[in-house]
C-alpha positions as CSV (number, residue, x, y, z in Angstrom):
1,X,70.8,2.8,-15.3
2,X,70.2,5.4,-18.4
3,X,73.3,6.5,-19.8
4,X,72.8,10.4,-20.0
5,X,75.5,11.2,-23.0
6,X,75.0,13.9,-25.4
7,X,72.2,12.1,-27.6
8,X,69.8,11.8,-24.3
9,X,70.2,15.8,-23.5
10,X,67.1,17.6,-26.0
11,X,68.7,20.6,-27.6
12,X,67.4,23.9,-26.1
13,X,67.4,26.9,-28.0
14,X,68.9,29.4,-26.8
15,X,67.2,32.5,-25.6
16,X,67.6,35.4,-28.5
17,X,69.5,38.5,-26.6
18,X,67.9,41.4,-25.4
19,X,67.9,44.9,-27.7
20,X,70.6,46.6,-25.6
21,X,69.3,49.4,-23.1
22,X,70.0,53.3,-24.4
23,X,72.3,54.1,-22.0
24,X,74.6,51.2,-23.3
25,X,73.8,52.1,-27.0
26,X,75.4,55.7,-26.6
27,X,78.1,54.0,-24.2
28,X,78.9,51.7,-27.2
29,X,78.6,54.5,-29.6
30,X,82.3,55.8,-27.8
31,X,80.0,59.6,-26.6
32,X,81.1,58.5,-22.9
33,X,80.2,55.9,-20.3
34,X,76.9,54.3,-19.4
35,X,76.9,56.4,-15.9
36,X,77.3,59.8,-18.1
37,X,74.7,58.5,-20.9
38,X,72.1,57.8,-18.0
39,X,72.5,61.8,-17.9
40,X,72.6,63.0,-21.0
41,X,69.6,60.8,-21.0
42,X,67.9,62.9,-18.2
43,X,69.1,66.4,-19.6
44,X,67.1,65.6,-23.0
45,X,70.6,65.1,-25.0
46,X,68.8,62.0,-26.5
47,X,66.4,61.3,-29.2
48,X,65.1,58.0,-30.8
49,X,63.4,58.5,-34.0
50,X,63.2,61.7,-33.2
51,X,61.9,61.8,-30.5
52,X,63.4,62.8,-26.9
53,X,63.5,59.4,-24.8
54,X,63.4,60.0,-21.1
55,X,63.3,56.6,-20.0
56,X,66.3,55.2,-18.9
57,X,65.1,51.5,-19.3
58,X,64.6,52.1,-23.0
59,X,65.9,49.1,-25.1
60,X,67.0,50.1,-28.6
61,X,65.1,48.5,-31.8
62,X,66.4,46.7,-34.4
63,X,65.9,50.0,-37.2
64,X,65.7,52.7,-34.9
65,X,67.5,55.6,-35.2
66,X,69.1,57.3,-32.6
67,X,70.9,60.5,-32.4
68,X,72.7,62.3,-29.7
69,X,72.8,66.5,-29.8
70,X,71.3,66.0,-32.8
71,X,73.6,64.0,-34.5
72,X,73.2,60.1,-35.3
73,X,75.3,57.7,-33.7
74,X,75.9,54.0,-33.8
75,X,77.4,51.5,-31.6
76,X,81.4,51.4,-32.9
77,X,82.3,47.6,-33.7
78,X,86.3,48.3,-33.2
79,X,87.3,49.4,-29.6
80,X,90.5,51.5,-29.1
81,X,91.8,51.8,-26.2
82,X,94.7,54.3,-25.3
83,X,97.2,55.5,-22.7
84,X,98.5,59.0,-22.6
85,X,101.0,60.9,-20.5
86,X,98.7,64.1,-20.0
87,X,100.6,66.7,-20.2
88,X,100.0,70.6,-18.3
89,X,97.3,72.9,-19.7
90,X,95.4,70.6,-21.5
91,X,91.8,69.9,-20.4
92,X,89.9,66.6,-20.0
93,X,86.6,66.9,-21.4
94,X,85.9,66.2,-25.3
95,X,85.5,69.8,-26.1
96,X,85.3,73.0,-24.2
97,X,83.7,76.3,-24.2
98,X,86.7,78.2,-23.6
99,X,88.7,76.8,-26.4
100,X,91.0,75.4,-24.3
101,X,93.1,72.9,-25.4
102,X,91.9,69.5,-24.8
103,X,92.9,65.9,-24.3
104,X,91.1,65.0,-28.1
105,X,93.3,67.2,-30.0
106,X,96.2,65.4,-28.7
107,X,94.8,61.6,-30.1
108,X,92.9,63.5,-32.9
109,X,95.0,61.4,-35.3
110,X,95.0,58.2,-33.1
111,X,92.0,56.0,-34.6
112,X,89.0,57.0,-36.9
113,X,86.3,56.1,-33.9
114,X,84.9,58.0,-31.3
115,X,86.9,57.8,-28.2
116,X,86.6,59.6,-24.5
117,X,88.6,59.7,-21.4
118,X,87.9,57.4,-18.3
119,X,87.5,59.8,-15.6
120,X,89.1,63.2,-15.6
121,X,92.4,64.9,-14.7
122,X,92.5,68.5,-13.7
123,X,94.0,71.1,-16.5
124,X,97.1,71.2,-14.4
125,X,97.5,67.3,-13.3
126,X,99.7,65.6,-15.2
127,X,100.1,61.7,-16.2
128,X,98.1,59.1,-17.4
129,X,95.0,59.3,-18.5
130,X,92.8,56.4,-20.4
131,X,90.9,57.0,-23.5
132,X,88.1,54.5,-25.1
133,X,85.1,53.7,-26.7
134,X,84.3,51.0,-24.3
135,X,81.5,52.1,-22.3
136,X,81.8,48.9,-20.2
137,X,85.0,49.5,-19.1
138,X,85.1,53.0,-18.7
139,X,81.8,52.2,-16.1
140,X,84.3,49.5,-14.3
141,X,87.3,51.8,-14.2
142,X,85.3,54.8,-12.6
143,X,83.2,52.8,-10.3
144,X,84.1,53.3,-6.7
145,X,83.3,49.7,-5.5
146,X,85.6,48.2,-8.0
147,X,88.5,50.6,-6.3
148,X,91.3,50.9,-9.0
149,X,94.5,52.0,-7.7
150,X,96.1,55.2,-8.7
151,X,99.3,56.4,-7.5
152,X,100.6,60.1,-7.6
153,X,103.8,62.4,-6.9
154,X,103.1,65.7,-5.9
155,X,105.8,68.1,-5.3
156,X,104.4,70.6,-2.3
157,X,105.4,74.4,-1.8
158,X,107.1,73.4,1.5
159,X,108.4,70.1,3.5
160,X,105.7,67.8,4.9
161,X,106.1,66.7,8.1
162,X,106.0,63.8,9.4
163,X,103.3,64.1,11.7
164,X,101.1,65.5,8.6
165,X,101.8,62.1,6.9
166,X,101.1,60.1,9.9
167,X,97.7,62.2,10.3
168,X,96.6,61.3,5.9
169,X,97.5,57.9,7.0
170,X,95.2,57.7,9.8
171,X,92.6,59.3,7.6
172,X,91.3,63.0,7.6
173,X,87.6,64.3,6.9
174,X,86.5,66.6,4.5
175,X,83.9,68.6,3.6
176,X,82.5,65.8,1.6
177,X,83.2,62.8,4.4
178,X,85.9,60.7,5.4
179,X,88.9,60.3,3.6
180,X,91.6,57.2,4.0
181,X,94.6,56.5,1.3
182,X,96.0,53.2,0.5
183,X,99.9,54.9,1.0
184,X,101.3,57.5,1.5
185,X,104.9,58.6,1.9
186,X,108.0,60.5,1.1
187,X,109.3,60.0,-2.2
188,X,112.5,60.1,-1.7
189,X,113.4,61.1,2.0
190,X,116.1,63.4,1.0
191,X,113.4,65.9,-0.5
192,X,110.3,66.2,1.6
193,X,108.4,68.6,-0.3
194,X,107.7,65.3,-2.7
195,X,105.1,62.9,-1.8
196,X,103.7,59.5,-3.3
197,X,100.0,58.9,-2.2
198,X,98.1,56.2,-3.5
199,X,94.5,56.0,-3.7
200,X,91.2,54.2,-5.1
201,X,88.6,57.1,-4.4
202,X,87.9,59.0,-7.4
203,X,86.5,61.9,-5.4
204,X,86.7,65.4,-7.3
205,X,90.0,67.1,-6.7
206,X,90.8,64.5,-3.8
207,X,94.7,64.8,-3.7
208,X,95.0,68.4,-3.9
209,X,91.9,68.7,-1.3
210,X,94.1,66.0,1.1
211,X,97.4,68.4,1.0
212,X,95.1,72.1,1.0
213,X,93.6,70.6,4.3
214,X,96.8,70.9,6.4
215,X,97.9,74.1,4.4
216,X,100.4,73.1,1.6
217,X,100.0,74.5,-1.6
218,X,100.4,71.6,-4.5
219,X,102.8,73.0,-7.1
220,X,102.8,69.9,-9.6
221,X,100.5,66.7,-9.4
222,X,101.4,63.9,-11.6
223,X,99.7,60.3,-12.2
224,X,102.0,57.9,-12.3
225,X,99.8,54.6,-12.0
226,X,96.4,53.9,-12.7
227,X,94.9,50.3,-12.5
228,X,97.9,48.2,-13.3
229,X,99.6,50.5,-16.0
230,X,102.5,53.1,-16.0
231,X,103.7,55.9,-17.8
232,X,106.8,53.5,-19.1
233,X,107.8,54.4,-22.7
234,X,105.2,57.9,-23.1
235,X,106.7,60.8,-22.5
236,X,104.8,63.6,-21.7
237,X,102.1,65.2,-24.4
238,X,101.9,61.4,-26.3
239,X,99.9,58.5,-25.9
240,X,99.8,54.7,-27.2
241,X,97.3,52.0,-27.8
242,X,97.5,49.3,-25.3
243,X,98.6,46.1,-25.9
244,X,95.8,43.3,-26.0
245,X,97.4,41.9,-22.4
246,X,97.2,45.2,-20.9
247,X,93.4,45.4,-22.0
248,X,92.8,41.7,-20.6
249,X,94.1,42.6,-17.1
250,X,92.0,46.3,-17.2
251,X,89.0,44.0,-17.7
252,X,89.6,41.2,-15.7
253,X,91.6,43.4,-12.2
254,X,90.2,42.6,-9.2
């Protein structure tokens, strides 16, 4: 019989890796996720030597040069990943028309490379909110197949009953479909005007929508939990970098 050990296997070179595809190049650049880059894509926001690429299949060129809004951008070899405690008033978007204040001025002195936050928190939601430059993850995170727990406390304008928390257990329907939580409860049955609900569904204004349906009026909203990490050691308004085992279980959670 032939004895197959290393010095009978031929050496087979391997395959030289792919230009990466534009959507990842600005993902990678820390503008936003691959999912937003496929739109800014679309809306023209895009250029490649200058010229406006369309194509969302386009694989970047060893020496091209590509610019977003006009401005050059490259891929950013360090990712930064951090955690804040959002606090009230403050606006999730990189910048904003109405000269709001926003998430970026809060981590404006965090790191030196681009960053963005993962998903958005309405200007009066409160709690944690990711920040990165990691395309890849931010796309994993936001995806709704890959169903990352969240957990909030909202304090309502008036007790919920119990037969209102029985019927967002059983699941409710929107205007935009079907809705069913992971858990939802009293916080702490001596005050029932505070609720926990936990979710995965990343759906636009979902908790607030959940509690407006049977006629409460959400006075805070706070996120509390958000794929495996907590708001433990932030207080409201900062932030920190996560730890390099907190970034191992964001990109390996199941």
């Amino acid at each position: 019989m032939k004895d197959f050990n290393k010095k009978n296997i031929p050496n087979t070179p391997e395959e030289p890796a792919k230009p990466p595809r534009l959507n990842k190049y600005v993902a990678n650049a820390g503008i936003c996720s691959r999912r937003k880059a496929d739109e800014h894509i679309k809306n023209g926001l895009v250029q490649v030597n200058d010229e406006v690429i369309l194509q969302m299949g386009y694989r970047v060129q060893p020496g091209d040069v590509v610019k977003f809004e006009g401005k050059v951008i490259e891929p950013e070899k360090n990712k930064v990943y951090i955690l804040m405690n959002k606090p009230k008033n403050v606006v999730t978007t990189v910048s904003d028309e109405k000269a709001r204040k926003t998430v970026m001025e809060i981590v404006k002195n965090a790191c030196t490379e681009r960053i963005y936050p993962v998903g958005r928190l309405d200007r009066n939601t409160t709690g944690l909110l990711l920040l990165t430059n990691d395309g890849s993850l931010a796309d994993k995170l936001m995806h709704p197949r890959n169903g990352v727990r969240k957990i909030y406390h909202v304090t309502l304008d008036k007790p919920v009953t119990r037969k209102h928390i029985q019927a967002i257990r059983d699941g409710i329907t929107l205007e935009d479909g079907d809705v069913m939580v992971d858990k939802v409860d009293y916080l702490d049955e001596g005050d029932k005007t505070i609720i926990s609900i936990e979710i995965h569904i990343g759906r636009n204004r979902i908790v607030r929508r959940i509690f407006e349906y049977f006629k409460y009026v959400v006075k805070k909203l706070d996120r509390v939990y958000y794929g495996g990490l907590t708001k433990k050691k932030i207080t409201r308004g900062h932030w920190r970098h996560l730890t390099e085992k907190e970034v191992i279980m964001l990109k390996h959670f199941s």
